[in-house]
C-alpha positions, 0 to 999 in steps of 0.5 A: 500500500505504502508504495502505491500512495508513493507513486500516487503522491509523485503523479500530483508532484508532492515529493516530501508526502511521495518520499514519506510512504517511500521510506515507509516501504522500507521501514515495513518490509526491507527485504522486499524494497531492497530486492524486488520493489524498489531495488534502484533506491536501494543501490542508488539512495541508501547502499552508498550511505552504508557501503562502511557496513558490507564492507565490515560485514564481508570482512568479519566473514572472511575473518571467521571462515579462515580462522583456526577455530572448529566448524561449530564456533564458526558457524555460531559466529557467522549466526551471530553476525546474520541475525544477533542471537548467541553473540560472543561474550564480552571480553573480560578485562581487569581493572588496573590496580590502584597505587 
């Protein structure tokens, strides 16, 4: 629907109502705007804005596949890094003693 009222908002050229529901097609179904219907905004508006973050991502990736570790650390890795669930614990640092 969001789309529709975008395209609708764009014939009557209100481009700041257009691009409100264009933003929501985003916000409600990301996957979809990015792959199937409105892939040119993504690789053209947005992808340039968080190009930093594939560039992190294919890294950490690499990183992870070439790593010494077994298969199941690996791969728990690799989840952690796709959807945020079993994140590696945190460090854990000591505190510098006081004089």
């Amino acid at each position: 629907g969001e789309l529709y009222m975008a395209i609708v908002y764009k014939l009557q050229n209100n481009n700041r109502v257009c691009a409100r529901h264009l933003m929501q097609v985003f916000c409600d179904a990301p996957f979809l705007a990015r792959t199937y219907l409105v892939p040119e905004f993504w690789e053209h508006l947005f992808l340039p804005q968080l190009l930093h973050l594939r560039i992190w991502y294919t890294e950490e990736v690499e990183t992870i596949s070439n790593s010494n570790e077994s298969d199941g650390e690996k791969e728990k890795k690799n989840e952690w890094l796709k959807v945020g669930t079993n994140e590696p614990p945190l460090p854990v640092v000591s505190l510098p003693s006081r004089p």
